[in-house]
Every structure is written in structure tokens, then in C-alpha cells.
Backbone bond lengths (Angstrom), bond angles and torsions (degrees), N, CA, C in turn:
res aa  C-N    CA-C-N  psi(-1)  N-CA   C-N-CA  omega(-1)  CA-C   N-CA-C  phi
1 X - - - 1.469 - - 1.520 109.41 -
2 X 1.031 98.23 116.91 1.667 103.95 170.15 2.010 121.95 -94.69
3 X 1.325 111.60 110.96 1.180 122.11 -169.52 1.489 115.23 -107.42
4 X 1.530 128.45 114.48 1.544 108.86 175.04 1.783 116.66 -131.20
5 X 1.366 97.71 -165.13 1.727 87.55 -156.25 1.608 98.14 -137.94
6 X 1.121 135.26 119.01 1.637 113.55 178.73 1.396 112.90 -147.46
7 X 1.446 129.08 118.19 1.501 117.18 -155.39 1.858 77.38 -100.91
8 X 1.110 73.20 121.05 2.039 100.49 170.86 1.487 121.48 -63.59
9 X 1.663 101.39 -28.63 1.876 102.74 -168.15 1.216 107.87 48.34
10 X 1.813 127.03 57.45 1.302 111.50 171.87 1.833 107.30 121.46
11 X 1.369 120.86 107.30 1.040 106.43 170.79 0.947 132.98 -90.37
12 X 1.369 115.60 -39.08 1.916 126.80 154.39 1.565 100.03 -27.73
13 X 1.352 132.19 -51.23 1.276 133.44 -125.36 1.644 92.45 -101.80
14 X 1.176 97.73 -38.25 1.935 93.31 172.02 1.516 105.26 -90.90
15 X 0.808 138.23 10.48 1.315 123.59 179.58 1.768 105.18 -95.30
16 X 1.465 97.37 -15.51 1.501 83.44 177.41 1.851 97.14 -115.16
17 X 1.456 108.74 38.81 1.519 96.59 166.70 1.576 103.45 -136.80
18 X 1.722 95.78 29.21 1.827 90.24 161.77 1.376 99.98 102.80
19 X 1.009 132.16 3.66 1.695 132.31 -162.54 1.825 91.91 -80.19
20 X 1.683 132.25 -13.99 1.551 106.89 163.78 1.421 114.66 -86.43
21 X 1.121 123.25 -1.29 1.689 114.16 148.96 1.136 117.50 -101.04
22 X 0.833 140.21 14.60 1.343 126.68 155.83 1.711 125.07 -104.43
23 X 1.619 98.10 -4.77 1.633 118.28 163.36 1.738 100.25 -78.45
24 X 1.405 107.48 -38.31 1.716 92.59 -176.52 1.276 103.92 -85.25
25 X 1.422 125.62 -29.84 1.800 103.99 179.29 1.213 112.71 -62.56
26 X 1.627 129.08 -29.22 1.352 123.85 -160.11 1.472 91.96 -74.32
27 X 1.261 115.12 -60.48 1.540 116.58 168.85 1.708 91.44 104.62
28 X 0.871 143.39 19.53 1.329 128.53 -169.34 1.516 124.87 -57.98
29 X 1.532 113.21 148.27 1.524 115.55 144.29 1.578 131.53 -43.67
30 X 1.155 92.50 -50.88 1.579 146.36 -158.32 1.227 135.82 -109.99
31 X 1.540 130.61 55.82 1.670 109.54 173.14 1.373 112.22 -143.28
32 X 1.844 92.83 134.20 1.099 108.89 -177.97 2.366 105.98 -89.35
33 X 0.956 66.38 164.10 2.045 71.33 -164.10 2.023 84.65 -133.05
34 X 1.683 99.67 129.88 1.796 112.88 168.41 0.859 128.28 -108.28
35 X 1.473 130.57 164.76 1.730 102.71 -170.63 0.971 146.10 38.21
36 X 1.602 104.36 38.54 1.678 120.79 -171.55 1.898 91.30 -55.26
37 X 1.129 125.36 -44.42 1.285 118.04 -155.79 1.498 124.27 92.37
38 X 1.296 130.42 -15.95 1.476 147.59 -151.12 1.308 92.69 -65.20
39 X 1.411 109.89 160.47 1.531 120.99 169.30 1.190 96.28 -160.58
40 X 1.410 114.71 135.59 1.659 115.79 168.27 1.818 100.87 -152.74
41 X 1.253 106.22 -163.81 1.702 115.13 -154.03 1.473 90.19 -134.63
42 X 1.253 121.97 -23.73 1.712 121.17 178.03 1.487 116.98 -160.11
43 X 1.562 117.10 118.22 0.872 129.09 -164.67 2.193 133.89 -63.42
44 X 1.483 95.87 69.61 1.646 115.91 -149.48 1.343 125.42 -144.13
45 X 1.220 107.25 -13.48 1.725 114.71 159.95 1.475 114.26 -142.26
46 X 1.123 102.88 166.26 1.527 100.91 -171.80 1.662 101.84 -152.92
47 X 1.510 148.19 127.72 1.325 142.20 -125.57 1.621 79.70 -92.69
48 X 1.064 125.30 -23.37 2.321 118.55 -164.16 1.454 82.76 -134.69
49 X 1.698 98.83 111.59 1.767 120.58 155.87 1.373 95.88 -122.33
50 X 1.426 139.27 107.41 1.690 140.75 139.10 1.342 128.41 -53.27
51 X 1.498 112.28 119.68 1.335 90.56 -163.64 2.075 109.50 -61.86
52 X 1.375 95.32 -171.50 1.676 82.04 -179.09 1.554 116.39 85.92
53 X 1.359 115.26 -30.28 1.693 101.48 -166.92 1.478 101.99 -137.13
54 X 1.510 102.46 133.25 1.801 96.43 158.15 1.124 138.67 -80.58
55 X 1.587 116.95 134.17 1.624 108.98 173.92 0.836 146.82 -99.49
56 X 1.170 150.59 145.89 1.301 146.75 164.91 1.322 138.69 -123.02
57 X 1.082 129.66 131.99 1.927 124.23 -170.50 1.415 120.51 -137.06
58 X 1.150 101.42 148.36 1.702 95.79 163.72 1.543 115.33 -124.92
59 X 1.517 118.41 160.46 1.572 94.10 -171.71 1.792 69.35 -145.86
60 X 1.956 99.53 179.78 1.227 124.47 -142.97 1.867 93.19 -93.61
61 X 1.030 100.15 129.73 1.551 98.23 -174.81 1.841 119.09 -105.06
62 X 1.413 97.87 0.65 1.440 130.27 -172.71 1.712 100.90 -89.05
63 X 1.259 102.75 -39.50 1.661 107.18 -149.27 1.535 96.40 -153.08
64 X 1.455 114.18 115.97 1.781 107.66 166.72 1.196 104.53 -68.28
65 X 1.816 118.58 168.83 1.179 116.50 164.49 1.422 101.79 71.89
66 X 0.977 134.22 25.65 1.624 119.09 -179.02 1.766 107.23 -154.63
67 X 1.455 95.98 142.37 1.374 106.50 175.45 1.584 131.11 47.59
68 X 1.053 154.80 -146.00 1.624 135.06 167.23 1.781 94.31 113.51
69 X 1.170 99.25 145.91 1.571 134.52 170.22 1.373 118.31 -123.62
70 X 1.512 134.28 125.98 1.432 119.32 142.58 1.645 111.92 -116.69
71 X 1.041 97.32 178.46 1.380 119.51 179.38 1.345 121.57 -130.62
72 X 1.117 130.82 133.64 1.830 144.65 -168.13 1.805 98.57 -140.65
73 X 1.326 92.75 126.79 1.118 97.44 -179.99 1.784 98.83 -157.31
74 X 1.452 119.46 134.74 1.274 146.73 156.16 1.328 127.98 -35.80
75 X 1.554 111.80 -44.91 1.121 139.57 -161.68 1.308 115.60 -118.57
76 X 1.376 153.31 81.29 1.318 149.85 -154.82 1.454 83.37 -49.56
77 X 1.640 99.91 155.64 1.662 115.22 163.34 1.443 106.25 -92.13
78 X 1.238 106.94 163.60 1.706 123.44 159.66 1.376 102.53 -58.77
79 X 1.069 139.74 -54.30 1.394 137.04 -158.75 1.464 101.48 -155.95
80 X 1.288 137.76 139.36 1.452 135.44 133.74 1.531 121.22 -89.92
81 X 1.599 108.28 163.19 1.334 97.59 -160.30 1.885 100.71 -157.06
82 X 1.115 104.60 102.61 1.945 111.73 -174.95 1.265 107.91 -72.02
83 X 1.378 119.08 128.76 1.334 117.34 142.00 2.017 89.22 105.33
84 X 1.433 112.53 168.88 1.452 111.70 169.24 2.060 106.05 -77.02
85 X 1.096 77.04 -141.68 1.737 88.49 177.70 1.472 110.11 -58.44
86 X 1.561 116.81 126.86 1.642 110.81 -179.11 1.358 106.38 63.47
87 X 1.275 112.96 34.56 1.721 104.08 164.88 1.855 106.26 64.85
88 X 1.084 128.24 -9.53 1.386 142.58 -166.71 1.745 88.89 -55.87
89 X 1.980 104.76 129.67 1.183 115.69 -175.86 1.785 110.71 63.04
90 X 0.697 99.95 32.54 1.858 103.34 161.74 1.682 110.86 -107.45
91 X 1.564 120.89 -22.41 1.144 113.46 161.74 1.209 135.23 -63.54
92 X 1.532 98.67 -26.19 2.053 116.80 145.16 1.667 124.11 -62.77
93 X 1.012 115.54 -37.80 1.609 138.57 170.30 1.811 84.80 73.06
94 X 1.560 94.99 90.56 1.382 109.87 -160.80 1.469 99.28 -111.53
95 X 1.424 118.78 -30.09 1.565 116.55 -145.26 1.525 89.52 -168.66
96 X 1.923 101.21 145.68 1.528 130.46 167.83 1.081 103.67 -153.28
97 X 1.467 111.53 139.77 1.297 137.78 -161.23 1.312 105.97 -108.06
98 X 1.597 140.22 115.41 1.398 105.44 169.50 1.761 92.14 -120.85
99 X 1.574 105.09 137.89 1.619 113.70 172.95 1.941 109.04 -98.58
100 X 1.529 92.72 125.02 1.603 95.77 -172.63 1.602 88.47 -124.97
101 X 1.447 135.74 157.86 1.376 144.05 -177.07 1.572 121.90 -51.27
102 X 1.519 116.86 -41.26 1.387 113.95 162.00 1.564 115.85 -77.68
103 X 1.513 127.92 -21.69 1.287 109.95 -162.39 2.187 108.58 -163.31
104 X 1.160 106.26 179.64 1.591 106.74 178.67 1.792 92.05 -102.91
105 X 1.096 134.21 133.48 1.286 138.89 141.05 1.598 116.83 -76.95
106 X 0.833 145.50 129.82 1.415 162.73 -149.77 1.871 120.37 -146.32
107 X 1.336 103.92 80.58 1.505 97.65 -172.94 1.606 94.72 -91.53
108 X 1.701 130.71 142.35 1.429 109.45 154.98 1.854 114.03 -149.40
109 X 0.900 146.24 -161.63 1.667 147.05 -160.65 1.602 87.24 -164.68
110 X 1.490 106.83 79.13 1.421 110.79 153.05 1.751 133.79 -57.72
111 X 1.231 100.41 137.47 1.476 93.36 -149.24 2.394 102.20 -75.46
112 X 0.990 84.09 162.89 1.291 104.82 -170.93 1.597 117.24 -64.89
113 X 0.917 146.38 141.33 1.762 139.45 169.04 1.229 107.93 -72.81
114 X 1.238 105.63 -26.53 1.951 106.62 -179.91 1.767 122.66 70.59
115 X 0.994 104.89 171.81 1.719 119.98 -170.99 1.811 91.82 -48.51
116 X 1.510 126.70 134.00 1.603 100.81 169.42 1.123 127.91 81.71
117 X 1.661 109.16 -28.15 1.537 123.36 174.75 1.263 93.99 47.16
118 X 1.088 95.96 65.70 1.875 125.64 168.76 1.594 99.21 -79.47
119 X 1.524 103.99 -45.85 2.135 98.26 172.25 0.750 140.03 -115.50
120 X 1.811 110.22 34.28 0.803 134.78 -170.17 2.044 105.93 -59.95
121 X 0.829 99.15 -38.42 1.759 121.92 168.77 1.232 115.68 -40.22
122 X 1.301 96.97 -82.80 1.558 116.33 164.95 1.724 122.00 -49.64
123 X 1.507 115.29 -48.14 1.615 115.24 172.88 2.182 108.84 -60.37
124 X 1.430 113.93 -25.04 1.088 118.68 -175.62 1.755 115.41 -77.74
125 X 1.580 110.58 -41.66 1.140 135.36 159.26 2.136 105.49 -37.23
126 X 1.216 92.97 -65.59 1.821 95.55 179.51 1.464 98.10 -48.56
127 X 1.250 110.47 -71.42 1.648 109.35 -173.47 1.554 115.52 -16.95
128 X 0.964 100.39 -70.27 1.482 132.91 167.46 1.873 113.36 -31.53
129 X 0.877 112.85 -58.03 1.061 120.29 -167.52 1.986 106.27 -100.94
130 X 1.124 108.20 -17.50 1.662 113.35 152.31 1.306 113.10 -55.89
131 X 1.710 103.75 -76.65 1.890 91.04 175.79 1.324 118.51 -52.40
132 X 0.910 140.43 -38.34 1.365 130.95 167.12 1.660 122.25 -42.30
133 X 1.524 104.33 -46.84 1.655 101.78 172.55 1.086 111.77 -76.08
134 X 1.707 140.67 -46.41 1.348 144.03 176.97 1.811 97.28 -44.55
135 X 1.282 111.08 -46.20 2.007 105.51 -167.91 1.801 90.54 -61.76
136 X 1.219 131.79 -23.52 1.411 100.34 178.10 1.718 117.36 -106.73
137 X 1.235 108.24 -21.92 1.439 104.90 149.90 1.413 120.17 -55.77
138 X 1.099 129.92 -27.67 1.517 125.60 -167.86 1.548 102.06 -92.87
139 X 1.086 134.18 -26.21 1.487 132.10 148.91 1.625 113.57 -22.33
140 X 1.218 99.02 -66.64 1.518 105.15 -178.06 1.346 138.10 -98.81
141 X 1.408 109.29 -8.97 1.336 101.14 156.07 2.197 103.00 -174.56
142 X 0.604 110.45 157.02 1.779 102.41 -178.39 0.987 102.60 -89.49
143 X 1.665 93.12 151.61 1.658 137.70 -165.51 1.859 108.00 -83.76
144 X 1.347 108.31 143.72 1.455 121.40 140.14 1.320 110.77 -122.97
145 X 1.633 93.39 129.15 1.666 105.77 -179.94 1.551 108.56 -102.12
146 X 1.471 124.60 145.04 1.615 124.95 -174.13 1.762 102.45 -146.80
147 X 0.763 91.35 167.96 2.014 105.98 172.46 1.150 107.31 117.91
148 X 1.542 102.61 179.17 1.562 116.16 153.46 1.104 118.64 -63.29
149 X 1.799 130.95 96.73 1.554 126.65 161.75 1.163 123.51 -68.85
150 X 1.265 116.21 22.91 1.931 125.67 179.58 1.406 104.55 18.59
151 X 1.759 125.67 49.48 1.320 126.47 162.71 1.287 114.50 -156.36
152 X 1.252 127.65 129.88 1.272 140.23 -171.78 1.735 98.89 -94.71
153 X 0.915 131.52 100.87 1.571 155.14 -157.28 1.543 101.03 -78.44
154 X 0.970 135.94 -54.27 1.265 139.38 163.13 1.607 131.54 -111.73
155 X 1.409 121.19 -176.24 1.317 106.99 177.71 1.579 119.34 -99.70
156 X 1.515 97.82 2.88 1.491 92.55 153.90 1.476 136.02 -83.96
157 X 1.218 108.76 -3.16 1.512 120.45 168.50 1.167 119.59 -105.60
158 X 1.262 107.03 43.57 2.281 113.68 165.29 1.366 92.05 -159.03
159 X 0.820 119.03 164.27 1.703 150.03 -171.55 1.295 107.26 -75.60
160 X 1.572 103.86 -68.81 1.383 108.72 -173.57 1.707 102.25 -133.44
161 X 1.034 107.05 93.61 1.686 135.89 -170.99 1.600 104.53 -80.54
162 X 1.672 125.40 -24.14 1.617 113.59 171.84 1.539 98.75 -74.61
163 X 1.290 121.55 -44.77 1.416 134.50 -160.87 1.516 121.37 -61.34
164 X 1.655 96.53 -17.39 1.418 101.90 -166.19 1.731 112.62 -120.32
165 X 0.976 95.37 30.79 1.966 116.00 -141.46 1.705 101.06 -54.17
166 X 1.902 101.87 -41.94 1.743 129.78 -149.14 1.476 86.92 -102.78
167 X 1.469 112.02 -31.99 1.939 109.66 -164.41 1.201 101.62 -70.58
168 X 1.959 104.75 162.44 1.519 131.01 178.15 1.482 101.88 -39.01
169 X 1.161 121.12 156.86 1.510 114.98 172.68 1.435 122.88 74.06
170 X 1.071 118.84 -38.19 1.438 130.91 -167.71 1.686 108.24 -110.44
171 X 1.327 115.66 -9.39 1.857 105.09 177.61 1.647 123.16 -63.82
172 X 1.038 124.96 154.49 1.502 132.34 167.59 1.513 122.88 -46.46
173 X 1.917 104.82 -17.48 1.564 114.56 -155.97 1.765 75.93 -87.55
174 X 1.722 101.53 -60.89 1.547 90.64 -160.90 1.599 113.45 -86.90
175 X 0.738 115.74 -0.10 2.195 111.66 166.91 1.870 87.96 -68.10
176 X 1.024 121.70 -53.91 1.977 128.13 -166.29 1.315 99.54 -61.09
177 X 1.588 123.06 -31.60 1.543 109.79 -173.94 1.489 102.49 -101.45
178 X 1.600 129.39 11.71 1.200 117.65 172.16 2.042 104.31 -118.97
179 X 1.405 86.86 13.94 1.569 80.27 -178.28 1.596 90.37 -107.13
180 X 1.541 103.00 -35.25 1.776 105.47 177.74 1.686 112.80 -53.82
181 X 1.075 106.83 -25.79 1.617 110.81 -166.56 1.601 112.30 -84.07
182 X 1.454 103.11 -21.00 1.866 127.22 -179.24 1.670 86.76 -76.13
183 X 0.974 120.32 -55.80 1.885 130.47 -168.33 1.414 87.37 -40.85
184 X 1.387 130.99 -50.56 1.624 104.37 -142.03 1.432 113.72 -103.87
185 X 1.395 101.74 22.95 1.860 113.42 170.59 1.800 106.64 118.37
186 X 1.467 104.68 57.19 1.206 121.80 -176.98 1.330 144.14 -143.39
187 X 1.226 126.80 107.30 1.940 123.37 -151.79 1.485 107.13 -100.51
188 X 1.391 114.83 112.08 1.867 100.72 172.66 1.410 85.36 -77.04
189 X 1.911 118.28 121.56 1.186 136.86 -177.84 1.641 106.60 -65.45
190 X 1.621 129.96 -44.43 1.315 116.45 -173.99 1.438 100.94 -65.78
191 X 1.145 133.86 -71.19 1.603 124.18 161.09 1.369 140.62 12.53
192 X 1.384 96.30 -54.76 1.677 123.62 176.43 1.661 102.24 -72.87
193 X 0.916 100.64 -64.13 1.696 110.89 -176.63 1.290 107.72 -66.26
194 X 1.172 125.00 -56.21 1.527 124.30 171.49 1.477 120.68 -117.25
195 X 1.721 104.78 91.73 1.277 114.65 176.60 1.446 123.46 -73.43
196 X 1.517 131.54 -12.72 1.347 156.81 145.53 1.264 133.19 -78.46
197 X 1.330 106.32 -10.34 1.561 93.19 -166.80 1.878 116.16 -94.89
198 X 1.083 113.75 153.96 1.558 97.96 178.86 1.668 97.86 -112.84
199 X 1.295 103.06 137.21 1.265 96.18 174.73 2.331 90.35 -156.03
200 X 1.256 80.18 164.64 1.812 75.39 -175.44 1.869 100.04 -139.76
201 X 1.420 107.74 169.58 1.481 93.41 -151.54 2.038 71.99 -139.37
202 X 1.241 142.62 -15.02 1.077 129.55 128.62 1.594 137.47 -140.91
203 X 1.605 111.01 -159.21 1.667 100.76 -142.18 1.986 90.68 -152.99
204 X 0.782 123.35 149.88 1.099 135.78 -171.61 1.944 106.76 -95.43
205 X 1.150 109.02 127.15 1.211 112.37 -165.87 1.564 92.62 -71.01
206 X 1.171 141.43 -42.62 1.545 134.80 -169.65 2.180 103.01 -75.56
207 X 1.310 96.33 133.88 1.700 114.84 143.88 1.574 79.24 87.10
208 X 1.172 113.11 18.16 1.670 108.24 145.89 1.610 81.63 68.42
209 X 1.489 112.53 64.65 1.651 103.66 175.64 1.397 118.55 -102.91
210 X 1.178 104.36 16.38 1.991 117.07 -173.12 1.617 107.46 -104.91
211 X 1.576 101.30 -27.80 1.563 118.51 170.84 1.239 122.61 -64.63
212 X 1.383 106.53 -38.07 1.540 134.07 -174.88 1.199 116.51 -75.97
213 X 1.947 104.86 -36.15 1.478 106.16 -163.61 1.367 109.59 66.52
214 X 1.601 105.44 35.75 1.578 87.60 172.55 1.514 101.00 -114.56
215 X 1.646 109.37 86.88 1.684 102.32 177.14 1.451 107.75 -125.19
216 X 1.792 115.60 -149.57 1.312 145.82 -142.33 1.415 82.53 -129.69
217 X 1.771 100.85 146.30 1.674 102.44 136.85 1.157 98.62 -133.17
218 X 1.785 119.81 134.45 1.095 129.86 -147.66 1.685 95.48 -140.64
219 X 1.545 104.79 -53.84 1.354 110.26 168.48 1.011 122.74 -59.81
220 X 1.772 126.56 133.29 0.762 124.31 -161.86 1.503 121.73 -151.33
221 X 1.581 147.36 134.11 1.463 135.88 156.19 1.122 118.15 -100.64
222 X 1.183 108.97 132.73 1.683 127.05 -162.63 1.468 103.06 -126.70
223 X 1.099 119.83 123.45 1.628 125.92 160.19 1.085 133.61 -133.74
224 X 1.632 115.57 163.64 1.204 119.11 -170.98 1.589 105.07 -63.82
225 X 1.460 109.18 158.40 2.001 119.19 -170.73 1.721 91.94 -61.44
226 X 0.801 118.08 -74.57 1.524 113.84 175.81 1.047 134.54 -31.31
227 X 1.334 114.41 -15.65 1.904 120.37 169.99 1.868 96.81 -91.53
228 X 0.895 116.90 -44.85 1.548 123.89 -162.01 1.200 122.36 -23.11
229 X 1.493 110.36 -38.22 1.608 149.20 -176.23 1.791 94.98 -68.62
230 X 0.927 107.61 -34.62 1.291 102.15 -170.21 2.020 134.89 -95.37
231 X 1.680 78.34 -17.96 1.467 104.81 -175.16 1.821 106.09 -69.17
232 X 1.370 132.43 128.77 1.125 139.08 165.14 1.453 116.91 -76.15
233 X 1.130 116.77 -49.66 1.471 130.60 -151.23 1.522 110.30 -145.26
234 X 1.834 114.59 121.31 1.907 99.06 173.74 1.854 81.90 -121.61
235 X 1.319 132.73 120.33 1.016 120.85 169.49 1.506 111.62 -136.47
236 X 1.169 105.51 149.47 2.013 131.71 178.36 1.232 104.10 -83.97
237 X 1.498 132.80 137.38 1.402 124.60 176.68 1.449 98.65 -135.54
238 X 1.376 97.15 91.05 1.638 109.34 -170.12 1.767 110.93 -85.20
239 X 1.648 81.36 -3.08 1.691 85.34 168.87 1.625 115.82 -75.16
240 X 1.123 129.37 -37.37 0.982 141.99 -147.40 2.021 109.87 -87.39
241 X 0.968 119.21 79.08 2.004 135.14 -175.78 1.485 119.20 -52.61
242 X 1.437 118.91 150.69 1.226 118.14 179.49 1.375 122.73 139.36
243 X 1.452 107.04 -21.90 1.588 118.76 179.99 1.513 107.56 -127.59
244 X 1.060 124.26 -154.93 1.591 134.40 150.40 1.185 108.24 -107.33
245 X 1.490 137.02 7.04 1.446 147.12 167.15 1.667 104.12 -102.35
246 X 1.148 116.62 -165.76 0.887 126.21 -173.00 1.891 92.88 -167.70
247 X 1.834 94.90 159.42 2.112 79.61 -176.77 1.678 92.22 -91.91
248 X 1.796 93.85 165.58 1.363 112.12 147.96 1.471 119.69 -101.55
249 X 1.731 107.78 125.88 2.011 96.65 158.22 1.320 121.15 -108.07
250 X 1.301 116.41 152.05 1.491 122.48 169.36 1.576 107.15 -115.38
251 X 1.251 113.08 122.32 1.192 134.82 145.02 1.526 145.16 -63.58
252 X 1.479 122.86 83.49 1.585 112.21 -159.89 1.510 107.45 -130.25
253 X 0.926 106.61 154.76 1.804 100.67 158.57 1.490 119.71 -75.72
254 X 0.569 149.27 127.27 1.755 150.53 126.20 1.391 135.78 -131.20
């Protein structure tokens, strides 16, 4: 099964930079898309339907133009499921759940710390309340985790890691709540496979930082210890243009 993850920054906005070939090269089972941006008044069209796959999305009900998840999938799920526990953070259109017989798929667009790490509070709060939903999904069957985790986990995944020490992504609060979340039966899969390698999955549109290669890896697939065994492939395709991200795929059996 091939599963991938690619926060778009905009769905209007990739759709006119090639993003339906690059949905058929990826070829997926599986892809979750962040920051679609979408806004609508009734839940019934969506601008990218492929034939072949069902969709599903959530968008920000707080704020047009902001934040959003979909989901494409091959394979109808057993169930889909918005938001963490009680739908909580779906008024962000933060998170989709899809339940398939071996496992939970989990696409989500963790929220940001912001200018000031003004949410930083609030982004710590999700943390928080993720492990909490994963402990009852993981009862019943194991997780794959995907999206933008808006955190570069170590200092091999940023460019310049002294520089960024206090910034979004880069604080002590959230590297501790994504290493805490690995503690409780959890593999960031590119990691595993490539304990050396630097590679970044995005890039800052200013000072020409995609040229430079001076980015983040933020995107990410995470799974339960028990899938790990099974995973072939966690790869970044930094070749692939259109966002300030770039997608992630995972490759697994199940």
C-alpha cells in the first residue's frame, strides 16, 4: 500500500501548478492533502475528485481560507472520523481519521505556534489531547500517523537549528512533545530508515530557501512499533513543486 501526505498551501493554487499529475504519478492508495484552504457553505463539492477514489475533507469553520484536510482514498474506509475525541479541533479542520481492517490511518495539519508563539499553548494542548486519542485507537488496532507536524524533531531536520532555537517548530516544548509521543509505541519511519540522512520536506518561500536547501522536515509518517516491521519505504520527494512543502510517501504492507 502506498500512502502519501502533501500540505498543498492552497488548493485552487496547486491545481493550477500541475498537482493532477503529480496525483497520478504518486499513484496513491492513500493521500491526505493540508491546508487545502477550502471554504464552502455546504458540504458537496470539492474543486479535485479522481475518478477511482473517495473523498473526504474538512475545512476551517472559525476562519475562511484557512487550514483544511482532505482525504483520497481507493479503498472506502470502515468508518471516517473528524476532528480528535468529540470532533475536538474540527472547527480548525485539523484532522481525518480513516479506519481500514488492519489499522487507523490518521492524516492531520498540526496547528502552528505562530508569530511570538502566541499558540504555542494551544499547539501543546493538541499534543496532549492526540495521545490521548491515539491511547484509544491503539486499543483496537494500530495507527499510521501523516501530515504536516509543524516540528522539526531534531537538529538534523532544519538547516540552521542554533538560529531557530525559540522559533515555531523548533522550541524545546514541541521537539519534547514529539519525542514524548515516539515514547509511547511510536517510529518516525524516515528516521528509522534513514538515521543520517538530511533531507527536508519544506522551505520558506523568502531568500530563495528551496535553492539553498535551506529547509524543515516537518512532514512526517509515524507508526505504531508493530507496523514498523512492515514498512518498505518512508520517502520525501523534494523533487516534486507546487507548495513550499513537498509530499511524503510511505510504503508498507498491509
Amino acid at each position: 500500500m502506498k500512502i502519501a501526505s502533501f500540505n498543498v498551501n492552497g488548493i485552487r493554487a496547486i491545481l493550477q501548478k500541475g498537482f493532477a499529475d503529480t496525483f497520478e504519478k504518486i499513484s496513491p492508495d492513500i493521500l491526505f492533502l493540508e491546508e487545502s484552504k477550502w471554504s464552502e457553505d455546504s458540504h458537496d463539492t470539492f474543486p479535485f475528485m479522481p475518478d477511482g477514489y473517495h473523498c473526504y475533507w474538512t475545512v476551517s469553520k472559525v476562519r475562511k481560507g484557512y487550514s483544511g484536510v482532505v482525504a483520497y482514498a481507493k479503498e472506502e474506509p470502515l468508518s471516517v472520523h473528524y476532528g480528535l475525541l468529540d470532533g475536538k479541533y474540527d472547527d480548525e479542520g485539523r484532522v481525518i481519521t480513516l479506519e481500514y481492517p488492519s489499522c487507523y490511518v490518521v492524516g492531520a495539519y498540526v496547528p502552528n505556534s505562530g508569530d511570538g508563539l502566541k499558540r504555542l499553548s494551544f499547539r501543546l494542548e493538541f499534543e496532549k489531547d492526540l495521545l490521548d486519542y491515539f491511547a484509544i485507537l491503539s486499543q483496537k488496532k494500530p495507527i499510521i500517523y501523516t501530515g504536516d507536524l509543524n516540528v522539526a524533531h531534531e537538529e538534523i531536520d532544519l538547516k540552521n537549528p542554533k538560529a531557530n532555537t525559540m522559533n515555531p517548530g523548533f522550541t524545546k516544548e514541541e521537539r519534547s512533545a514529539f519525542t514524548h509521543l515516539l515514547s509511547q509505541g511510536y517510529k518516525d519511519t524516515f528516521r528509522e530508515l534513514y538515521p543520517d540522512q538530511v533531507t527536508y520536506s519544506w522551505w520558506s518561500y523568502r531568500f530563495h530557501a528551496r535553492e539553498k536547501n535551506a529547509g524543515w522536515r516537518i512532514d512526517y509518517f509515524v507508526v505504531s512499533d508493530s507496523l514498523m516491521g512492515k514498512v518498505k519505504d518512508s520517502k520525501i520527494l523534494t523533487d516534486v513543486m507546487g507548495s513550499d512543502h513537498c509530499p511524503v510517501v510511505l510504503d508498507i504492507d498491509l
